[in-house]
N, C-alpha and C positions, 0 to 999 in steps of 0.2 A: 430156236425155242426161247435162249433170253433175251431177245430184241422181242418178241411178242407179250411176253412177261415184264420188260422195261415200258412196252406202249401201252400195255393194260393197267399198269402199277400207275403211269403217268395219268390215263384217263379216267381214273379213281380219284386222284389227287384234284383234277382240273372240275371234276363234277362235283367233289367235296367244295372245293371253295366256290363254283357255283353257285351251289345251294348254299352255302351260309350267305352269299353274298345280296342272293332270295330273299332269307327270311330278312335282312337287315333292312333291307328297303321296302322290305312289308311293314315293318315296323314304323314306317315316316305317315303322318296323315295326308291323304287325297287335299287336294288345291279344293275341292268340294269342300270337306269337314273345316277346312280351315276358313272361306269364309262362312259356313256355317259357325264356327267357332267367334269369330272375330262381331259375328252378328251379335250371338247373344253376351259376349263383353259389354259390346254396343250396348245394346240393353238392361241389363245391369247395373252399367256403370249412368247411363239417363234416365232408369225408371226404379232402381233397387235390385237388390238381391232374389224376389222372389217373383221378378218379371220372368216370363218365357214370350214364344210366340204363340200361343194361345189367351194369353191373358193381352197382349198388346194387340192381337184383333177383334178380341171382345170375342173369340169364339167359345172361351169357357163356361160360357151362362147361354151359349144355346143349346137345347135341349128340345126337343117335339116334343115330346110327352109329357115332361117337368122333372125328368130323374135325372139323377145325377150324370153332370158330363162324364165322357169317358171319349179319348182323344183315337181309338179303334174306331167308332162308329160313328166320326165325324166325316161327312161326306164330301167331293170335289164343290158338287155344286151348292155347299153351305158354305165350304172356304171361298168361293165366286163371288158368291151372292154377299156375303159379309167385308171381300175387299172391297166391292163394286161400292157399297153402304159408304164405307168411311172413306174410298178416294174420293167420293163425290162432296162429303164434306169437309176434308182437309186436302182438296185442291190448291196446289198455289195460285191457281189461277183467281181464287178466290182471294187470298193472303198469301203475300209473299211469304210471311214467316211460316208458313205451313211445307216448304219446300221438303226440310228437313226428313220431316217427319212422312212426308207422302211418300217421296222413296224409299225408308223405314218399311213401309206399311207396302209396295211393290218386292223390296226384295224378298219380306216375309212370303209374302203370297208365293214368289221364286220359289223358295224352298219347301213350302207345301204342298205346292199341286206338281213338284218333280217326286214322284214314287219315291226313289233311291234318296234324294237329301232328308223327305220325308222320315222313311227310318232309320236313318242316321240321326237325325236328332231327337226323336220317340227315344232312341236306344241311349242316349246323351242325358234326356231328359230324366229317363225313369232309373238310370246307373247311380249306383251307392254311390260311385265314386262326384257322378253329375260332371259337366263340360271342363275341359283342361285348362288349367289359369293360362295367362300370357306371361311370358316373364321381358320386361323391356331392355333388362341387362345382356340377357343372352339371342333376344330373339327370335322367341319361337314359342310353340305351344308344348305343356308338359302335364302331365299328371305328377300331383302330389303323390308321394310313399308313405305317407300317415308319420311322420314324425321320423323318419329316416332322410338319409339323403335325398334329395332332387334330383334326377338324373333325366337331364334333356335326349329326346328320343335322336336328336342329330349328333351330340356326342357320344350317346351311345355307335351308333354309325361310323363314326368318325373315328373311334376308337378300334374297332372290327375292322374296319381297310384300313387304318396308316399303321395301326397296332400289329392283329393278329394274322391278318395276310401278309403280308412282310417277312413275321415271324415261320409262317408258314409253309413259304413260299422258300425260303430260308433254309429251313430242314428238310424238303423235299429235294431244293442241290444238292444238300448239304449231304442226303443221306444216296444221291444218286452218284454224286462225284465217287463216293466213297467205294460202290458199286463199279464203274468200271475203272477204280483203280484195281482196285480186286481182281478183277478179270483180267487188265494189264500182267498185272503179277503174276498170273499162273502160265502165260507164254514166257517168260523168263527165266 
């Protein structure tokens, strides 16, 4: 009975730190979000603060009917139709110095007519918080805390496994050694 009660105890502890070990690395952005992320830096940091990818394909002022844009009811074949527009006049083949910007104006397209980066950046776009700065010191992408610390999502990570696994991992000998000394002790 306590060797089933020692392997059940065990496999509670092994699926606790599973699951924390789960949410921690839910916590890291997709290789997606990140160049999603690093795009619209891009952007920002070549065309201002209140560039997106709607306003750098010019699809904010399309509209059929004349009402106001609204980035829901922007269709596949209006993002097409509006890359096809400006690759055709900012080919490099036209001007080398348009090279830049033509890929610019491909990877956007990338991220718009893929469903999933799609709203990943709508939900980026339209967030109180808006896209997570870069930080060059540390490396990585993070969301601001509004006037509190910074706290990078990889040290937070970082601190959960060398940290509190360890710690935890720790007290689970710690508290099993303890266990069958006990049981030791009662055949003597």
């Amino acid at each position: 009975m306590s060797v089933l009660t020692n392997i059940l105890t065990h496999n509670k502890i092994t699926t606790l730190l599973v699951f924390i070990s789960l949410i921690t690395i839910s916590y890291c952005y997709t290789p997606d979000e990140i160049e999603i992320f690093q795009f619209q830096l891009d952007l920002t940091k070549k065309y201002g603060s209140k560039m997106d990818i709607y306003k750098f394909l010019k699809l904010d002022t399309i509209t059929a009917d004349g009402s106001k844009f609204d980035i829901q009811k922007l269709t596949r074949k209006q993002i097409i139709k509006q890359v096809r527009k400006l690759s055709t006049k900012y080919h490099p083949d036209k001007n080398k110095k348009y090279l830049k910007l033509y890929e610019r104006i491909n990877i956007a397209k990338e991220i718009l007519l893929n469903e999933e980066n799609k709203k990943t950046y709508d939900y980026y776009l339209k967030s109180a918080r808006g896209f997570p700065k870069y930080n060059y010191k540390k490396g990585g992408f993070y969301h601001s805390l509004e006037g509190k610390k910074q706290l990078n999502g990889i040290y937070l990570i970082l601190f959960v496994v060398l940290i509190i696994f360890p710690i935890l991992h720790f007290l689970y000998l710690k508290s099993d050694l303890m266990g069958r000394r006990m049981k030791l002790s009662q055949f003597s």
